[in-house]
MMTF fields as JSON, N, C-alpha, C and O atoms, coordinates in Angstrom:
{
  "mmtfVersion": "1.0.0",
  "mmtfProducer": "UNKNOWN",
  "numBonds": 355,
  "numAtoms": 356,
  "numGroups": 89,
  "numChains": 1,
  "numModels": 1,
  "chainsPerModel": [1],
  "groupsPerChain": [89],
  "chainIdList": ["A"],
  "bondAtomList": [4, 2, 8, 6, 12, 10, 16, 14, 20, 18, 24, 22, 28, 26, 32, 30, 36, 34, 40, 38, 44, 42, 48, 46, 52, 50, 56, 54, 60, 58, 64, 62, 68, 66, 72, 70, 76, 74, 80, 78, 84, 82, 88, 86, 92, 90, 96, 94, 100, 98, 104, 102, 108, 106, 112, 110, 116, 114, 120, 118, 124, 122, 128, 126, 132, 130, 136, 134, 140, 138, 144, 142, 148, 146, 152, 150, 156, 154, 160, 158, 164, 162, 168, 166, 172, 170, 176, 174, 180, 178, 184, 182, 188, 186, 192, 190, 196, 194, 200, 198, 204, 202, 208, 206, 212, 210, 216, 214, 220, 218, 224, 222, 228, 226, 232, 230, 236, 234, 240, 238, 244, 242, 248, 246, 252, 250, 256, 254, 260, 258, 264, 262, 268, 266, 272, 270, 276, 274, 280, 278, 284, 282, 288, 286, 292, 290, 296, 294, 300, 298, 304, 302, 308, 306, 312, 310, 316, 314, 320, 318, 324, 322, 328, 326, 332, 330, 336, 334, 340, 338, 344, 342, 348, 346, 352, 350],
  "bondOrderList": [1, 1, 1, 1, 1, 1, 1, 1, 1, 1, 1, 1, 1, 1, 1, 1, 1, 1, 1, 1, 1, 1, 1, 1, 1, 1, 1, 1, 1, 1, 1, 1, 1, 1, 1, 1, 1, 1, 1, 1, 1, 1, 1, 1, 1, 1, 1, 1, 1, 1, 1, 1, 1, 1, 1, 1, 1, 1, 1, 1, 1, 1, 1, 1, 1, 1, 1, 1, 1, 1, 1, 1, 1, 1, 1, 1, 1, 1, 1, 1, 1, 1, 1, 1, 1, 1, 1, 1],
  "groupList": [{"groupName": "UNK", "atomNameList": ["N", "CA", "C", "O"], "elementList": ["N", "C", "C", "O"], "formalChargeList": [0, 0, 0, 0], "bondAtomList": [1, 0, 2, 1, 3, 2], "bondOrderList": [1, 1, 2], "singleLetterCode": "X", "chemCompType": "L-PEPTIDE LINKING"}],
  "groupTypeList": [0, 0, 0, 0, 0, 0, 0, 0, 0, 0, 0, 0, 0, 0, 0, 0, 0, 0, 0, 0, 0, 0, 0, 0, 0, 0, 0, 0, 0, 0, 0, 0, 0, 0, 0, 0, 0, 0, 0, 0, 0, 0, 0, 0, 0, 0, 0, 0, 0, 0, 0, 0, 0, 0, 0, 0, 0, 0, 0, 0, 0, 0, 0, 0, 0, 0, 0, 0, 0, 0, 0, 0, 0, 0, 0, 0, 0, 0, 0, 0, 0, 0, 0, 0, 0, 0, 0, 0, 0],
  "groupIdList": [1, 2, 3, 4, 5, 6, 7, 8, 9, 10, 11, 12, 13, 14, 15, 16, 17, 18, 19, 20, 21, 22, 23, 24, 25, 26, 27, 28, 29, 30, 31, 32, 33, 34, 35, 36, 37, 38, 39, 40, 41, 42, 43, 44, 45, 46, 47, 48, 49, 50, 51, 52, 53, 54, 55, 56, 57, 58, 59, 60, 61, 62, 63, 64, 65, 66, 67, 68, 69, 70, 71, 72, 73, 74, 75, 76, 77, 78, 79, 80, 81, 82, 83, 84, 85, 86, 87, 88, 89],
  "secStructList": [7, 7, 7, 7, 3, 3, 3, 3, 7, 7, 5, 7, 6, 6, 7, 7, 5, 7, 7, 7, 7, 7, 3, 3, 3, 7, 7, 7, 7, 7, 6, 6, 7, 6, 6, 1, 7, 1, 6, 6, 1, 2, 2, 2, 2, 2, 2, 2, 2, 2, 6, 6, 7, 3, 3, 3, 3, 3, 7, 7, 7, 7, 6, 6, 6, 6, 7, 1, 6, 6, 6, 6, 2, 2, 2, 2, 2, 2, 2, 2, 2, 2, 2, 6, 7, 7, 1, 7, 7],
  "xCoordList": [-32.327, -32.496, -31.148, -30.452, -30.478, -30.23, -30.147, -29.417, -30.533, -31.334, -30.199, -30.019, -29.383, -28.624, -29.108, -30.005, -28.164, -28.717, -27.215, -26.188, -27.442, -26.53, -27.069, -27.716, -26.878, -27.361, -26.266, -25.241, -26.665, -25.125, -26.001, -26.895, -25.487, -25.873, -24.843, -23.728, -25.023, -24.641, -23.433, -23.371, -22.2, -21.286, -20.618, -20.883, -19.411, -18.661, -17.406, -17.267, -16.623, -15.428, -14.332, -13.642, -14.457, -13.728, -13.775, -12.857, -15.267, -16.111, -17.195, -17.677, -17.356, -18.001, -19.121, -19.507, -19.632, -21.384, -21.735, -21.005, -22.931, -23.818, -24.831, -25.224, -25.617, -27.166, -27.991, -27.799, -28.865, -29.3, -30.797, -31.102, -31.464, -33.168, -33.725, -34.381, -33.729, -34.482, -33.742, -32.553, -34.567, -34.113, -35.049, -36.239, -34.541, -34.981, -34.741, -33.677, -35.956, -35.351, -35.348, -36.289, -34.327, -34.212, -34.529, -34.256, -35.266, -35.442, -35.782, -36.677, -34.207, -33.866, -35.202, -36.095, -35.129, -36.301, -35.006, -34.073, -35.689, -34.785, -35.151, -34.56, -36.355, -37.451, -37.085, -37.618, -36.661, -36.839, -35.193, -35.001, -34.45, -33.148, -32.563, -32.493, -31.154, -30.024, -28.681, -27.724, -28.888, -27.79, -28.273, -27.766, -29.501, -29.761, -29.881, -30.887, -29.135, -29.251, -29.515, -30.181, -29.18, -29.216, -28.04, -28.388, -27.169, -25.478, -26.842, -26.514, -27.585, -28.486, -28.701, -28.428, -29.153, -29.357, -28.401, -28.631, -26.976, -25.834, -25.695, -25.687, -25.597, -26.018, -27.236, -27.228, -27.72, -29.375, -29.362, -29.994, -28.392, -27.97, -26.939, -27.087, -25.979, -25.026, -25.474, -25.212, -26.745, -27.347, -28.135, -27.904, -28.905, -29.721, -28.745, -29.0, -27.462, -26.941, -26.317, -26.117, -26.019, -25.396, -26.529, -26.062, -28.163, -28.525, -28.892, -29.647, -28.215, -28.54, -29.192, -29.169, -29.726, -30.642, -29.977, -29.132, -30.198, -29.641, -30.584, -31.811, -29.59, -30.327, -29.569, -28.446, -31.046, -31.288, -31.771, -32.909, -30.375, -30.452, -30.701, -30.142, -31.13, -31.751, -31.876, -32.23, -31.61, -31.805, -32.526, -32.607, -32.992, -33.776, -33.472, -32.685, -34.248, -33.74, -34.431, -35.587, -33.796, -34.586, -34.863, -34.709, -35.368, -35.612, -34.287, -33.179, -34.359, -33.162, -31.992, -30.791, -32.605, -31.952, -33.079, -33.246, -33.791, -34.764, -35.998, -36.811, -36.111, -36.758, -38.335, -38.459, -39.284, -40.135, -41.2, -40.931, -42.613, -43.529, -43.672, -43.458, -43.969, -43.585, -42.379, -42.442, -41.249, -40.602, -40.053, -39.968, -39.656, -38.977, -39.715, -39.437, -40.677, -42.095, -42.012, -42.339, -41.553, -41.455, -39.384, -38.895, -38.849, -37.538, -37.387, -36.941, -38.238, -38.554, -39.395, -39.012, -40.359, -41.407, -39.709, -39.756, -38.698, -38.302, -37.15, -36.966, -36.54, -36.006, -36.242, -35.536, -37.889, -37.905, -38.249, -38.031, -38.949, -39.331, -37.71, -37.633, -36.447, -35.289, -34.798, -34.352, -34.85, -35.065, -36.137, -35.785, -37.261, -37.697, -37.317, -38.25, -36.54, -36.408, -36.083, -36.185, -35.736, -35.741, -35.082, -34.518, -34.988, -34.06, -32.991, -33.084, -31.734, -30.218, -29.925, -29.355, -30.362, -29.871, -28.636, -27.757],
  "yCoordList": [129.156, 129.608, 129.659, 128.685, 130.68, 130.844, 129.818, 130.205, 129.102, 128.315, 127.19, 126.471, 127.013, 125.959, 125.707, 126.281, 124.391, 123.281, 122.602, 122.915, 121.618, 120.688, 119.194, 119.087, 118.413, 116.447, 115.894, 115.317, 116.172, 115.31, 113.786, 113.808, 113.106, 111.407, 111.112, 111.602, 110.47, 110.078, 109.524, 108.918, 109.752, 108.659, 108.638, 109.308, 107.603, 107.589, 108.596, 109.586, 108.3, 109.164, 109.211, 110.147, 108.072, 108.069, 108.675, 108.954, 108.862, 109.461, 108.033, 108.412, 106.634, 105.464, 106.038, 106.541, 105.685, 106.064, 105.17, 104.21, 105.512, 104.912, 104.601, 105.137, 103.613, 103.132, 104.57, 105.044, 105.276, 106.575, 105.555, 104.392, 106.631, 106.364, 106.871, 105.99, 107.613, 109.022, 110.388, 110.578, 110.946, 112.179, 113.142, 113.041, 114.352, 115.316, 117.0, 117.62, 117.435, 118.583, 120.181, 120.59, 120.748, 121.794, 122.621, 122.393, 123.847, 125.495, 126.129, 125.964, 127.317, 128.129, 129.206, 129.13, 129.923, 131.144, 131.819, 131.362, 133.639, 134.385, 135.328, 135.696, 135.84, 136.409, 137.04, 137.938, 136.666, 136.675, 137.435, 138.139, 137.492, 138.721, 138.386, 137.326, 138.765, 137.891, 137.5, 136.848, 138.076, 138.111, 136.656, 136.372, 135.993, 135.152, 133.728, 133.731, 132.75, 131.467, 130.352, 130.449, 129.011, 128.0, 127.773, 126.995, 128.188, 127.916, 128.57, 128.596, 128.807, 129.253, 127.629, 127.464, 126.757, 125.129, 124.211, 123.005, 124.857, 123.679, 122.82, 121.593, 123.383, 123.046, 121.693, 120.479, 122.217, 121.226, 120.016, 118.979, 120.367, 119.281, 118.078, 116.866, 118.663, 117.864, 117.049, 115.931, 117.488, 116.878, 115.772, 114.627, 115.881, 114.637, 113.808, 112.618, 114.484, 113.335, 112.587, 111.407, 112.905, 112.121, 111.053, 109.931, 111.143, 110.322, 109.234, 108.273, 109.589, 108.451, 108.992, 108.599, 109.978, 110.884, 111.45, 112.299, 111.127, 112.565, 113.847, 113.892, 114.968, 116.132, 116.985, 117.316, 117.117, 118.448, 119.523, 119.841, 120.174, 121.909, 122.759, 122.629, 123.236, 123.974, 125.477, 125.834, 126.323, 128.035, 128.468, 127.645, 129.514, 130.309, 131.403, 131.769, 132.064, 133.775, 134.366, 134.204, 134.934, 136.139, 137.674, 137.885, 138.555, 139.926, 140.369, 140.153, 141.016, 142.025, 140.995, 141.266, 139.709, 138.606, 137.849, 136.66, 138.956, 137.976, 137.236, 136.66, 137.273, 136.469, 137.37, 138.374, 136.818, 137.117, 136.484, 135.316, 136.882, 135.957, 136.072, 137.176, 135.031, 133.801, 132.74, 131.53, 133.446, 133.19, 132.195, 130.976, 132.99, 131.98, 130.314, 129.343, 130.685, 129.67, 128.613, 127.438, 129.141, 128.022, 127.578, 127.109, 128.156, 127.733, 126.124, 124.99, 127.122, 125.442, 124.399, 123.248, 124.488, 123.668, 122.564, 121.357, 123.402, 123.104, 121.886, 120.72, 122.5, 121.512, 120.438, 119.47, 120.83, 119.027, 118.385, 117.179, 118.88, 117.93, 117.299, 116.149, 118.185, 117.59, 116.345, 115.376, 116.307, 115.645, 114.374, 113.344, 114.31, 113.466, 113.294, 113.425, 113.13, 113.118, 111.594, 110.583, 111.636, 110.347, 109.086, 109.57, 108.109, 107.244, 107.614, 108.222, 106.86, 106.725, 108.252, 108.346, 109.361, 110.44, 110.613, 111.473],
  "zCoordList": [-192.636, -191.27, -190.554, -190.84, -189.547, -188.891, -187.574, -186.661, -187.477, -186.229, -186.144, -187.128, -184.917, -184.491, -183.325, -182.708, -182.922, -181.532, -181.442, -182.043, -180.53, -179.982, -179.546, -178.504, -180.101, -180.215, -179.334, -179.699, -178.113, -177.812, -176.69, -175.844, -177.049, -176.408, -175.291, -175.467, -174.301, -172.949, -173.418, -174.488, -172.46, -172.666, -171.566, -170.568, -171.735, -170.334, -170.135, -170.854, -169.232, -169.014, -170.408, -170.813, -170.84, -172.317, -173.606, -174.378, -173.723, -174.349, -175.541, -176.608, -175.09, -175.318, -174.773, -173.719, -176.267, -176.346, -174.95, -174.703, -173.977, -173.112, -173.536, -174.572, -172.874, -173.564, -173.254, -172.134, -174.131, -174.12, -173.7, -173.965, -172.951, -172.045, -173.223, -173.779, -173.648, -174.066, -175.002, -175.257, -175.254, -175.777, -175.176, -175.475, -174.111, -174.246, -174.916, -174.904, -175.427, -176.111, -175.232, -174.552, -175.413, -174.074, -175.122, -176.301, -174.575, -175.656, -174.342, -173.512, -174.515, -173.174, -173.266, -174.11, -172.499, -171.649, -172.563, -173.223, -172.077, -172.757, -173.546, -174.561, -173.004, -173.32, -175.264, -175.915, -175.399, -177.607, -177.354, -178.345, -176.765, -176.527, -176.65, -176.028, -177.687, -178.329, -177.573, -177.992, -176.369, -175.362, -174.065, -172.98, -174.87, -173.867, -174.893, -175.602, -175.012, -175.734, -175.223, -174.192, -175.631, -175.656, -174.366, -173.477, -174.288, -172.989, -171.598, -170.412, -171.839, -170.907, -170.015, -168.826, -170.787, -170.445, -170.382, -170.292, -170.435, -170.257, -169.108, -169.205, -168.133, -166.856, -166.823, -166.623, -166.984, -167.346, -168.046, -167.843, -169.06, -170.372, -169.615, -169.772, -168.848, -167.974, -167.736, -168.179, -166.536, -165.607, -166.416, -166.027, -167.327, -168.073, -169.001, -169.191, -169.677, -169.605, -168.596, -168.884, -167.675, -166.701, -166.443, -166.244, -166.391, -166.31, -167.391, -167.242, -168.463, -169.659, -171.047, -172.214, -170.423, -171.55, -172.576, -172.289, -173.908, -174.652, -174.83, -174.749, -175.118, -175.371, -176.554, -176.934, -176.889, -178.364, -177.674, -177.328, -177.495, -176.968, -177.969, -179.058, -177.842, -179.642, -179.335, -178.212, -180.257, -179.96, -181.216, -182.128, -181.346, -182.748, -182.38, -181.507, -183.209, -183.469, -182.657, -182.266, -182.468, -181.012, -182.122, -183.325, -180.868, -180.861, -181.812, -181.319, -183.232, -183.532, -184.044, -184.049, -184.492, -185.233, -185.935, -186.206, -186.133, -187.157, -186.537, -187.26, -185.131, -184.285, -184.466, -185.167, -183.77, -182.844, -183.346, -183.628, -183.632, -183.391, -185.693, -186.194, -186.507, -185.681, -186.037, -185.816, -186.643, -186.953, -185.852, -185.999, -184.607, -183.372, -183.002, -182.298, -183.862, -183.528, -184.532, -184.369, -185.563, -186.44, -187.186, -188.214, -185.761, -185.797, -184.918, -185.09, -183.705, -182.699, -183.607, -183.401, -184.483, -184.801, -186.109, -186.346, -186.558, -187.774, -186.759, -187.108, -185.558, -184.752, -184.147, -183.863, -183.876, -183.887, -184.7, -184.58, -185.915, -187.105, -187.58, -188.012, -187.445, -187.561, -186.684, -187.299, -185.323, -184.61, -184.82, -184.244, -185.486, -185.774, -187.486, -188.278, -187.78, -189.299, -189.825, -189.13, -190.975, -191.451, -190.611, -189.63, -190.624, -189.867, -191.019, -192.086, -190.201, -190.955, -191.649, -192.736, -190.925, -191.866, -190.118, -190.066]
}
């Protein structure tokens, strides 16, 4: 697959990991169109880590990259089963 993301965990001005709350997972709008990604939610991503949260920003294939139904469907389903994946990987 085609299909990338971004794992990034809270830290400070130094870049020292912070105690993480949570993980939330962002998957931008963008109606299936390859000119619309994941940098769609950076903004968004800031903001929850600043509060402690990490986030798995995640993108799939859109319209005219392989995307649409249900491929895009089972790009998201493959990101979080990654996200939940083994411990210690």
């Amino acid at each position: 697959t085609l299909q990338v993301g971004d794992l990034v965990r809270p830290a400070d001005a130094a870049g020292n990991a912070r105690a993480c709350r949570g993980t939330v997972v962002l998957v931008h709008g963008g109606f299936w169109r390859a000119e619309y990604d994941r940098r769609l939610m950076l903004g968004l991503a800031e903001d929850l880590l600043e509060r402690g949260l990490a986030v798995w920003n995640v993108d799939y294939r859109s319209i005219g990259s392989g995307g649409g139904y249900p491929e895009t469907f089972e790009d998201l389903a493959s990101a979080l089963d990654w996200l939940a994946g083994p411990p210690g990987r």
